[in-house]
C-alpha positions in Angstrom: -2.9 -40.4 -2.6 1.0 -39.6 -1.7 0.1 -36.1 -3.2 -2.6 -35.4 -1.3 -1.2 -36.5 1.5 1.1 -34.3 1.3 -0.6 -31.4 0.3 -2.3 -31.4 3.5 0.6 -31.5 5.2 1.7 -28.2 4.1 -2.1 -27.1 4.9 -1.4 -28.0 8.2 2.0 -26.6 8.9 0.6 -23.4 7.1 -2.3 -23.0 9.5 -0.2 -24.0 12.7 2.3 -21.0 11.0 -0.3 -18.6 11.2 -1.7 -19.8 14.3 1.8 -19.6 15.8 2.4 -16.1 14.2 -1.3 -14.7 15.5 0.0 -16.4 18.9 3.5 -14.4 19.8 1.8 -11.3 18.1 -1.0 -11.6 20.8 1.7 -12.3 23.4 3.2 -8.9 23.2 3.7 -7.5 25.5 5.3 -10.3 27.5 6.7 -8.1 30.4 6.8 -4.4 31.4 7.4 -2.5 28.2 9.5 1.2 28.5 9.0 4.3 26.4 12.7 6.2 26.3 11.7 10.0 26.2 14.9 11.9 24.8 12.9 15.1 27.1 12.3 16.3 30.6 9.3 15.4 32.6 7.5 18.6 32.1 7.9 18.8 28.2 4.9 17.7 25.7 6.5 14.6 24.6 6.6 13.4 28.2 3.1 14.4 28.4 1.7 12.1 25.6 4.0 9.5 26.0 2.5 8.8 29.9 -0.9 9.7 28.4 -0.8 6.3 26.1 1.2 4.4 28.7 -1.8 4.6 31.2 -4.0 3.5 28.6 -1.5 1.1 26.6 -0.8 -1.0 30.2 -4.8 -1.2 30.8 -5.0 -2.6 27.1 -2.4 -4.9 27.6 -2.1 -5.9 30.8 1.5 -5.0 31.4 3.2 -2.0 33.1 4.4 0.4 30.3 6.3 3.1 31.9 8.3 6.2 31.0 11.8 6.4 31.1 12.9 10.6 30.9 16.7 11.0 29.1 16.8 14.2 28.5 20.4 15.8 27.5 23.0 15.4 24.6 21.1 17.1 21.6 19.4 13.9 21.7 21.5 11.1 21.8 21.7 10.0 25.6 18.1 8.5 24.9 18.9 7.1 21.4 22.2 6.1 23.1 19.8 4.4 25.7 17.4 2.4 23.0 19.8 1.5 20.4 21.8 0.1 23.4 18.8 -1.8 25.0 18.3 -3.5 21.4 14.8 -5.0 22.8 11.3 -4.6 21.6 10.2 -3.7 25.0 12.1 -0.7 25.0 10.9 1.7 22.9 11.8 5.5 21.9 9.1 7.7 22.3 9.9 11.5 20.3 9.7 13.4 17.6 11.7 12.7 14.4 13.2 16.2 14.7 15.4 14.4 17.7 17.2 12.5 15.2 16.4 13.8 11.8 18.9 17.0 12.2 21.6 15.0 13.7 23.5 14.0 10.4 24.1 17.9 9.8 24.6 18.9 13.4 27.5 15.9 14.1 31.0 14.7 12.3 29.9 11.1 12.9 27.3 9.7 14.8 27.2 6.5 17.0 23.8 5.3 15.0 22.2 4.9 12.0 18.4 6.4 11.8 17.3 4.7 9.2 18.3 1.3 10.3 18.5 1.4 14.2 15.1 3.2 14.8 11.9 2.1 12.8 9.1 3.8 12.9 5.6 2.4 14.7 3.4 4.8 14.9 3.4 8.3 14.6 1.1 10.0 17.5 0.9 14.2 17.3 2.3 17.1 15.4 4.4 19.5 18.2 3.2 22.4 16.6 5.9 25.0 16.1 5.5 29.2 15.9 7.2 32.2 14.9 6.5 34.6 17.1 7.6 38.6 17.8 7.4 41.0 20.4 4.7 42.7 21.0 6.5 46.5 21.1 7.4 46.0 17.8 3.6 46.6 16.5 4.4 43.8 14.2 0.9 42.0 13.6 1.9 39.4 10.3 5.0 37.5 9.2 5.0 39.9 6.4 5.3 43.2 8.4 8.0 41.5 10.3 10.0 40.3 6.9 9.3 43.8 5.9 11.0 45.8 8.8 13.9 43.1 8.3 13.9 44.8 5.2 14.2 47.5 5.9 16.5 47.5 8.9 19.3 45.2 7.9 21.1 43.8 10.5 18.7 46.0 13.0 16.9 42.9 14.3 17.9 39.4 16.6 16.2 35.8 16.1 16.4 32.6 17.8 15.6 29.4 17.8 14.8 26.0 19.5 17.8 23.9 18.5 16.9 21.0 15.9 14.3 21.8 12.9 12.7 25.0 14.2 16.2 26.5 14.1 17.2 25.0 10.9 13.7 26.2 9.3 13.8 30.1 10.3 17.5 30.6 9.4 17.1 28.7 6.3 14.1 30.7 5.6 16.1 34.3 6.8 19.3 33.3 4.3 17.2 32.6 1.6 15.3 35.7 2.2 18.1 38.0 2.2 17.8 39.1 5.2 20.1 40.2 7.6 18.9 39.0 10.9 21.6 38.2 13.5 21.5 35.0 15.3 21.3 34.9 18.9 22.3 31.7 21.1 20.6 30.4 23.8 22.5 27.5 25.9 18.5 27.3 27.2 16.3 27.9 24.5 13.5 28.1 27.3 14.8 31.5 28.5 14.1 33.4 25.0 10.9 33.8 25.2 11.0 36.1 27.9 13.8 38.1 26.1 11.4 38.0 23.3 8.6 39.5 25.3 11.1 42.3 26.6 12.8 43.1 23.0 15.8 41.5 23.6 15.3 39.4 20.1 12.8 40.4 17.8 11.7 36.8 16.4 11.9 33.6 18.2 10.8 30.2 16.3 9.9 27.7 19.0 7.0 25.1 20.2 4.0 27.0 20.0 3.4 25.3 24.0 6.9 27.2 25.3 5.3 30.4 24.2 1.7 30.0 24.8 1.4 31.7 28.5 3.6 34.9 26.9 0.9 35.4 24.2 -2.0 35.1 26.3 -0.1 37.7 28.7 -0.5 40.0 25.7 3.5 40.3 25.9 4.3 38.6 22.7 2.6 37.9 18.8 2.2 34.8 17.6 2.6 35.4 13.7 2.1 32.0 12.4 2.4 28.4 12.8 4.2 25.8 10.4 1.6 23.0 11.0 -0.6 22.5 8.0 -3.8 23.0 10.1 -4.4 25.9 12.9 -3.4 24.6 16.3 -6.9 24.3 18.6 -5.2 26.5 21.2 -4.6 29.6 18.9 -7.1 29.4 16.8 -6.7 32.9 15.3 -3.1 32.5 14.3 -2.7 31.7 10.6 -0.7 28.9 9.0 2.7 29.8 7.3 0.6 28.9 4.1 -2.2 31.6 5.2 0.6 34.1 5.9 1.9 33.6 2.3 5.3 32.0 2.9 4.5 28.5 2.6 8.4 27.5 2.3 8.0 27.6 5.9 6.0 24.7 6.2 7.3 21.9 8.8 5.2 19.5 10.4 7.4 18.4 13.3 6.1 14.4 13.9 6.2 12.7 16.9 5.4 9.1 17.6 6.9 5.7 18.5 9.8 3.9 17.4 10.9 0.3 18.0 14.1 -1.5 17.6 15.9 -2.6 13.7 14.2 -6.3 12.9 10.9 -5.1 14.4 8.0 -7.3 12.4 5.9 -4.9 10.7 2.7 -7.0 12.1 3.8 -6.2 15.6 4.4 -2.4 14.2 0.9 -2.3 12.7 -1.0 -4.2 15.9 1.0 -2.0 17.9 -0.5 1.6 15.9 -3.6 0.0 16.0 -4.0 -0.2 19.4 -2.9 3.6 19.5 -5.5 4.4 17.1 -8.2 2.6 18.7 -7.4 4.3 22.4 -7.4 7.7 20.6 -11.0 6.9 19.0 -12.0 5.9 22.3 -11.5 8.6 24.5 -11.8 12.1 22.3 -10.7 14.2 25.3 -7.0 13.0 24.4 -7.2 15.3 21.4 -8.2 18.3 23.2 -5.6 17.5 26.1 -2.7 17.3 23.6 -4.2 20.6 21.7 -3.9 22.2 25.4 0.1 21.5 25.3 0.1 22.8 22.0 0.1 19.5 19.9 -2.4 18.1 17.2 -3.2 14.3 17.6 -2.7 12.5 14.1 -2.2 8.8 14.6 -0.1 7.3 11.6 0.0 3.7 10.8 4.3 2.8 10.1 3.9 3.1 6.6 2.8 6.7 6.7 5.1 7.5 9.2 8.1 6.4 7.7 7.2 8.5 4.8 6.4 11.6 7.3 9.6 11.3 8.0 11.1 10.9 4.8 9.9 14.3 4.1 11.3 15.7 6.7 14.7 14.4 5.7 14.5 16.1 2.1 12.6 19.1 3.3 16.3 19.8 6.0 18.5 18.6 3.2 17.3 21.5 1.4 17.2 23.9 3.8 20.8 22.5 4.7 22.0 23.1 1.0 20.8 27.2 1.5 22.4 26.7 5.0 26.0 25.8 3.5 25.6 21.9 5.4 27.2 19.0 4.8 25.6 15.5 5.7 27.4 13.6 8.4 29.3 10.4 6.4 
Protein backbone atom coordinates (compact mmCIF):
# COMPACT_ATOMS: atom_id res chain seq x y z
CA UNK A 1 0.00 0.00 0.00
CA UNK A 2 3.19 2.33 1.04
CA UNK A 3 4.32 1.57 -2.59
CA UNK A 4 1.55 2.46 -4.27
CA UNK A 5 1.09 5.27 -2.48
CA UNK A 6 3.92 6.42 -3.34
CA UNK A 7 4.08 5.73 -6.82
CA UNK A 8 1.28 7.96 -7.32
CA UNK A 9 2.88 10.52 -5.83
CA UNK A 10 5.54 10.76 -8.28
CA UNK A 11 2.49 10.42 -10.91
CA UNK A 12 1.26 13.42 -9.58
CA UNK A 13 4.33 15.51 -9.24
CA UNK A 14 5.15 14.28 -12.90
CA UNK A 15 1.87 15.49 -14.32
CA UNK A 16 1.94 18.87 -12.29
CA UNK A 17 5.85 18.97 -13.96
CA UNK A 18 4.46 18.91 -17.17
CA UNK A 19 1.54 20.90 -16.56
CA UNK A 20 3.89 23.45 -15.02
CA UNK A 21 6.34 23.11 -18.02
CA UNK A 22 3.28 23.38 -20.83
CA UNK A 23 2.31 26.48 -18.39
CA UNK A 24 5.50 29.05 -18.60
CA UNK A 25 6.05 27.69 -22.24
CA UNK A 26 2.45 29.04 -23.04
CA UNK A 27 3.39 32.18 -20.99
CA UNK A 28 5.89 33.41 -23.37
CA UNK A 29 5.87 36.01 -24.22
CA UNK A 30 5.28 37.64 -20.84
CA UNK A 31 6.10 41.29 -21.97
CA UNK A 32 7.06 43.18 -25.08
CA UNK A 33 9.69 41.00 -26.75
CA UNK A 34 12.67 42.95 -29.15
CA UNK A 35 14.34 41.62 -32.25
CA UNK A 36 18.08 43.35 -32.37
CA UNK A 37 18.76 43.91 -36.20
CA UNK A 38 22.67 44.21 -36.52
CA UNK A 39 21.31 46.43 -40.08
CA UNK A 40 19.82 49.62 -41.20
CA UNK A 41 16.13 50.24 -41.54
CA UNK A 42 16.02 49.87 -45.24
CA UNK A 43 18.09 46.60 -45.50
CA UNK A 44 16.26 43.04 -46.15
CA UNK A 45 16.92 41.80 -42.71
CA UNK A 46 15.03 44.73 -41.32
CA UNK A 47 12.39 43.99 -43.77
CA UNK A 48 11.56 40.36 -42.61
CA UNK A 49 12.33 40.86 -39.19
CA UNK A 50 9.20 43.71 -38.91
CA UNK A 51 7.37 41.37 -41.36
CA UNK A 52 7.10 38.49 -38.45
CA UNK A 53 6.97 41.03 -35.63
CA UNK A 54 3.49 42.31 -36.96
CA UNK A 55 2.36 38.92 -37.25
CA UNK A 56 4.34 37.33 -34.11
CA UNK A 57 2.64 40.36 -31.64
CA UNK A 58 -0.95 39.40 -33.14
CA UNK A 59 -0.12 35.70 -32.27
CA UNK A 60 0.99 36.40 -29.07
CA UNK A 61 -0.55 39.18 -27.85
CA UNK A 62 2.50 41.14 -26.91
CA UNK A 63 4.32 44.04 -28.74
CA UNK A 64 7.38 42.56 -30.55
CA UNK A 65 9.28 45.32 -31.95
CA UNK A 66 12.47 46.02 -33.94
CA UNK A 67 15.44 47.43 -32.54
CA UNK A 68 18.03 48.67 -35.76
CA UNK A 69 22.06 48.44 -34.62
CA UNK A 70 23.64 48.77 -37.48
CA UNK A 71 27.55 49.46 -37.33
CA UNK A 72 30.80 47.72 -36.05
CA UNK A 73 31.18 44.75 -38.67
CA UNK A 74 28.50 43.45 -36.53
CA UNK A 75 29.08 43.58 -33.17
CA UNK A 76 27.28 46.77 -31.81
CA UNK A 77 24.05 44.53 -32.04
CA UNK A 78 25.64 41.25 -30.74
CA UNK A 79 27.24 43.66 -28.25
CA UNK A 80 23.56 44.83 -27.62
CA UNK A 81 21.94 40.98 -27.13
CA UNK A 82 24.70 39.25 -25.49
CA UNK A 83 24.56 42.27 -23.04
CA UNK A 84 20.69 42.26 -22.53
CA UNK A 85 21.19 38.38 -21.52
CA UNK A 86 17.17 38.04 -21.69
CA UNK A 87 14.90 35.80 -23.75
CA UNK A 88 12.95 38.77 -24.73
CA UNK A 89 15.60 40.20 -26.50
CA UNK A 90 16.39 38.52 -29.33
CA UNK A 91 19.03 38.83 -32.43
CA UNK A 92 17.46 38.84 -35.58
CA UNK A 93 20.34 38.25 -38.78
CA UNK A 94 22.04 36.25 -40.82
CA UNK A 95 24.76 33.85 -39.51
CA UNK A 96 27.25 35.58 -41.96
CA UNK A 97 27.13 38.58 -39.12
CA UNK A 98 28.92 36.50 -36.80
CA UNK A 99 30.22 33.44 -38.63
CA UNK A 100 33.21 35.48 -40.31
CA UNK A 101 34.09 37.29 -37.21
CA UNK A 102 36.71 34.77 -35.73
CA UNK A 103 38.88 35.41 -38.99
CA UNK A 104 38.17 39.04 -39.40
CA UNK A 105 39.15 39.94 -35.28
CA UNK A 106 42.29 39.22 -32.88
CA UNK A 107 39.83 38.43 -30.10
CA UNK A 108 36.29 38.92 -29.86
CA UNK A 109 34.13 40.00 -26.87
CA UNK A 110 31.74 36.74 -27.46
CA UNK A 111 31.55 33.37 -28.10
CA UNK A 112 29.07 32.24 -31.09
CA UNK A 113 28.52 29.13 -30.27
CA UNK A 114 27.66 29.61 -26.67
CA UNK A 115 26.24 33.22 -26.42
CA UNK A 116 23.82 32.99 -29.48
CA UNK A 117 21.63 29.81 -30.09
CA UNK A 118 19.90 29.32 -32.89
CA UNK A 119 15.81 29.43 -33.05
CA UNK A 120 14.71 29.47 -36.17
CA UNK A 121 16.21 30.10 -39.25
CA UNK A 122 13.67 32.30 -41.61
CA UNK A 123 15.18 33.10 -45.41
CA UNK A 124 18.24 32.65 -47.61
CA UNK A 125 19.72 36.54 -48.53
CA UNK A 126 20.50 35.38 -51.83
CA UNK A 127 23.91 36.51 -52.88
CA UNK A 128 25.20 37.33 -56.85
CA UNK A 129 28.14 37.77 -58.90
CA UNK A 130 27.58 40.16 -61.16
CA UNK A 131 29.70 42.16 -64.17
CA UNK A 132 29.28 45.03 -66.17
CA UNK A 133 27.43 45.03 -68.89
CA UNK A 134 30.29 46.73 -71.39
CA UNK A 135 32.33 43.91 -70.82
CA UNK A 136 29.97 41.60 -73.20
CA UNK A 137 30.48 39.07 -70.57
CA UNK A 138 27.22 36.88 -70.51
CA UNK A 139 28.44 33.61 -68.03
CA UNK A 140 30.73 33.16 -65.08
CA UNK A 141 32.82 31.26 -67.41
CA UNK A 142 33.48 34.05 -70.04
CA UNK A 143 34.25 36.20 -67.12
CA UNK A 144 36.90 33.57 -65.51
CA UNK A 145 38.08 33.25 -68.98
CA UNK A 146 38.96 37.02 -69.73
CA UNK A 147 40.58 36.87 -66.13
CA UNK A 148 42.50 34.55 -67.85
CA UNK A 149 43.48 35.89 -70.14
CA UNK A 150 44.09 39.45 -68.84
CA UNK A 151 45.97 38.89 -65.57
CA UNK A 152 45.91 41.55 -63.37
CA UNK A 153 43.62 43.57 -66.21
CA UNK A 154 40.41 43.27 -64.08
CA UNK A 155 38.97 44.79 -60.42
CA UNK A 156 36.46 42.89 -57.96
CA UNK A 157 34.69 43.71 -54.85
CA UNK A 158 32.80 42.57 -52.34
CA UNK A 159 30.19 42.92 -49.52
CA UNK A 160 32.31 42.55 -46.49
CA UNK A 161 31.54 39.20 -44.44
CA UNK A 162 31.00 35.74 -46.56
CA UNK A 163 30.25 37.13 -50.03
CA UNK A 164 33.77 38.64 -49.81
CA UNK A 165 35.39 35.76 -48.36
CA UNK A 166 33.62 33.40 -51.09
CA UNK A 167 34.76 35.32 -54.37
CA UNK A 168 38.42 35.92 -53.27
CA UNK A 169 38.69 32.49 -52.00
CA UNK A 170 37.23 31.40 -55.21
CA UNK A 171 39.73 34.10 -57.41
CA UNK A 172 43.06 32.66 -55.30
CA UNK A 173 42.20 29.31 -55.76
CA UNK A 174 41.51 29.94 -59.39
CA UNK A 175 44.69 31.55 -60.15
CA UNK A 176 43.58 34.41 -61.08
CA UNK A 177 44.91 37.65 -60.78
CA UNK A 178 42.10 39.94 -60.03
CA UNK A 179 42.83 43.04 -57.92
CA UNK A 180 40.83 43.79 -54.91
CA UNK A 181 39.06 46.94 -54.65
CA UNK A 182 37.85 48.47 -51.22
CA UNK A 183 34.79 50.02 -50.55
CA UNK A 184 34.34 51.79 -47.01
CA UNK A 185 30.44 51.48 -48.49
CA UNK A 186 30.01 48.52 -50.24
CA UNK A 187 26.63 50.11 -51.43
CA UNK A 188 28.43 52.52 -53.75
CA UNK A 189 30.03 49.60 -56.00
CA UNK A 190 27.39 48.73 -57.81
CA UNK A 191 27.26 51.77 -59.62
CA UNK A 192 31.10 51.70 -60.30
CA UNK A 193 30.26 48.21 -61.49
CA UNK A 194 27.61 49.48 -63.93
CA UNK A 195 30.24 52.28 -65.20
CA UNK A 196 33.40 49.79 -65.46
CA UNK A 197 35.05 50.93 -62.65
CA UNK A 198 35.33 47.04 -61.28
CA UNK A 199 34.61 44.41 -63.41
CA UNK A 200 32.94 41.80 -60.85
CA UNK A 201 31.15 42.74 -57.74
CA UNK A 202 29.84 39.79 -55.38
CA UNK A 203 26.94 41.27 -53.29
CA UNK A 204 23.16 40.65 -52.23
CA UNK A 205 21.37 39.92 -55.29
CA UNK A 206 18.60 42.85 -53.64
CA UNK A 207 21.64 45.71 -53.74
CA UNK A 208 21.97 44.98 -57.40
CA UNK A 209 18.62 44.25 -58.60
CA UNK A 210 17.47 47.87 -59.97
CA UNK A 211 21.08 48.01 -61.91
CA UNK A 212 20.21 44.73 -63.81
CA UNK A 213 16.81 45.54 -64.63
CA UNK A 214 18.33 49.02 -65.92
CA UNK A 215 20.19 46.81 -68.34
CA UNK A 216 23.46 48.42 -66.85
CA UNK A 217 24.84 45.43 -65.26
CA UNK A 218 24.90 41.10 -65.66
CA UNK A 219 23.88 39.12 -63.18
CA UNK A 220 26.12 35.89 -63.89
CA UNK A 221 24.92 33.65 -61.12
CA UNK A 222 23.74 33.19 -57.80
CA UNK A 223 25.18 31.03 -54.89
CA UNK A 224 21.76 29.97 -53.51
CA UNK A 225 21.02 26.30 -54.27
CA UNK A 226 17.65 27.26 -55.97
CA UNK A 227 17.13 30.29 -58.62
CA UNK A 228 15.97 33.40 -56.72
CA UNK A 229 12.02 34.12 -57.87
CA UNK A 230 13.08 37.69 -58.82
CA UNK A 231 15.81 36.61 -61.50
CA UNK A 232 14.47 33.75 -62.58
CA UNK A 233 16.83 33.43 -65.69
CA UNK A 234 20.03 33.68 -63.80
CA UNK A 235 21.58 30.30 -63.18
CA UNK A 236 22.92 28.84 -59.92
CA UNK A 237 26.78 28.71 -59.30
CA UNK A 238 26.02 24.82 -59.70
CA UNK A 239 24.26 25.52 -63.28
CA UNK A 240 27.19 27.78 -64.20
CA UNK A 241 29.65 24.87 -63.53
CA UNK A 242 31.61 26.21 -60.46
CA UNK A 243 29.78 24.76 -57.72
CA UNK A 244 32.70 25.59 -55.20
CA UNK A 245 30.94 28.76 -55.14
CA UNK A 246 28.08 27.56 -53.36
CA UNK A 247 26.96 29.60 -50.13
CA UNK A 248 23.60 29.76 -48.77
CA UNK A 249 23.77 32.87 -46.59
CA UNK A 250 20.99 31.95 -43.59
CA UNK A 251 19.22 34.26 -41.79
CA UNK A 252 16.83 33.68 -38.84
CA UNK A 253 16.45 34.19 -35.04
CA UNK A 254 18.67 33.68 -32.28
CA UNK A 255 17.89 33.73 -28.55
CA UNK A 256 20.11 34.00 -25.52
CA UNK A 257 22.78 30.82 -24.03
CA UNK A 258 20.36 28.54 -21.55
CA UNK A 259 17.39 29.11 -23.97
CA UNK A 260 15.08 25.76 -23.48
CA UNK A 261 14.93 24.05 -26.70
CA UNK A 262 10.91 23.69 -26.16
CA UNK A 263 10.67 27.43 -26.07
CA UNK A 264 13.18 27.36 -29.32
CA UNK A 265 10.91 24.83 -31.10
CA UNK A 266 7.36 26.52 -30.00
CA UNK A 267 8.96 29.64 -30.91
CA UNK A 268 9.90 28.21 -34.93
CA UNK A 269 6.68 26.74 -34.87
CA UNK A 270 4.83 29.66 -34.63
CA UNK A 271 7.16 31.05 -37.48
CA UNK A 272 6.35 28.21 -39.56
CA UNK A 273 2.79 28.27 -39.04
CA UNK A 274 2.52 32.36 -39.94
CA UNK A 275 4.56 31.57 -43.12
CA UNK A 276 1.92 28.71 -44.16
CA UNK A 277 -0.65 31.02 -43.38
CA UNK A 278 -0.14 33.93 -45.40
CA UNK A 279 1.79 32.69 -48.86
CA UNK A 280 2.26 36.36 -49.97
CA UNK A 281 5.26 36.48 -47.30
CA UNK A 282 7.21 34.31 -49.69
CA UNK A 283 6.77 36.33 -52.71
CA UNK A 284 7.41 39.63 -50.58
CA UNK A 285 10.73 38.35 -49.29
CA UNK A 286 11.53 36.97 -53.11
CA UNK A 287 10.82 40.80 -54.05
CA UNK A 288 13.89 41.92 -51.67
CA UNK A 289 15.79 39.34 -53.06
CA UNK A 290 15.44 36.59 -50.31
CA UNK A 291 13.99 32.85 -50.41
CA UNK A 292 11.69 32.02 -47.37
CA UNK A 293 12.98 28.59 -45.79
CA UNK A 294 11.77 28.28 -42.16
CA UNK A 295 14.17 25.92 -40.17
CA UNK A 296 13.30 24.30 -36.99
CA UNK A 297 16.75 24.89 -34.32
CA UNK A 298 18.04 21.67 -35.04
CA UNK A 299 18.46 22.32 -38.70
CA UNK A 300 19.59 25.60 -38.26
CA UNK A 301 22.22 24.98 -36.03
CA UNK A 302 23.50 22.58 -38.51
CA UNK A 303 23.00 25.34 -41.44
CA UNK A 304 25.22 27.05 -39.67
CA UNK A 305 27.70 24.55 -38.95
CA UNK A 306 28.27 24.34 -42.60
CA UNK A 307 28.85 27.59 -42.93
CA UNK A 308 31.55 27.47 -40.37
CA UNK A 309 33.60 24.60 -42.26
CA UNK A 310 32.62 25.87 -45.68
CA UNK A 311 34.79 29.69 -44.49
CA UNK A 312 37.34 27.60 -42.60
CA UNK A 313 38.23 26.32 -45.91
CA UNK A 314 37.97 29.13 -47.89
CA UNK A 315 40.11 30.79 -44.96
CA UNK A 316 42.81 28.06 -45.24
CA UNK A 317 43.18 29.10 -49.45
CA UNK A 318 42.80 32.72 -47.91
CA UNK A 319 46.12 32.37 -45.64
CA UNK A 320 43.48 32.98 -42.20
CA UNK A 321 43.99 32.22 -38.91
CA UNK A 322 40.96 31.58 -36.45
CA UNK A 323 40.59 34.21 -33.83
CA UNK A 324 41.83 32.19 -30.27
Amino acid sequence: MRRFTALAALAIAATFQVIGSAAAQQAYPMRTVRFIVPFGAASATDFTARLFADRLAARWGKPVIVENRPGGDGLVAIGAFVGANDDHTLLFGPAGTFTVHPYEHDTLPYDAQRDLVPIVGVAINVLALSAPTSLNIETLHGLVSLAQAQPGKLNAAAASGVSDFLIFGFIKNMGLEIAKVPYRDIMQAPNDLSEGRIQLLSSSLAAVRPLMQAGRIKVLAVTSRQRAAIAPDVPTVVEAGYPALTLESVGGLFGPRGMPDDLRKSIAADFRAIAAAEPVIAARLGDTGQILSIRGPDEFAANIQEQRNRLAAIAKVLGLKEAQ
